[in-house]
C-alpha positions in Angstrom: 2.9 70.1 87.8 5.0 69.9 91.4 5.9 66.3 90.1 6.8 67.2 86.8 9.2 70.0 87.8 10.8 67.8 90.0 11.8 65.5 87.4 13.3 68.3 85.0 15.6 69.4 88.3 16.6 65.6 88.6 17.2 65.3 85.0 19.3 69.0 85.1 21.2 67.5 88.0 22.0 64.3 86.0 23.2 66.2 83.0 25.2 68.8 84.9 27.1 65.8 86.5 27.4 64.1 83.6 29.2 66.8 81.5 31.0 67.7 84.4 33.0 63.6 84.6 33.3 63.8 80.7 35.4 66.9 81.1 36.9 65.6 83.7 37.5 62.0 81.4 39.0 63.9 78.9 41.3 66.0 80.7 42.4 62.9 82.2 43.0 60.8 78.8 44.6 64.0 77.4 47.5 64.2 80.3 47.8 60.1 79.3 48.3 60.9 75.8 50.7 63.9 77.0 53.0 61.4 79.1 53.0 58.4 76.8 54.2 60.7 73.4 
């Protein structure tokens, strides 16, 4: 039970950072876009 919780709050964690960078990634490519047009 203790284990498997564990793993959903790892798995949370992963996700969280995850759509956290792509934001960040496409914020990025969208000022890219912004300076090259």
């Amino acid at each position: 039970m203790l284990k498997c919780k564990f793993i959903g709050n790892v798995v949370f964690i992963f996700c969280l950072l995850f759509v956290k960078h792509k934001n960040v990634y496409l914020q990025q490519s969208q000022l890219l876009y912004i300076k090259t047009n």
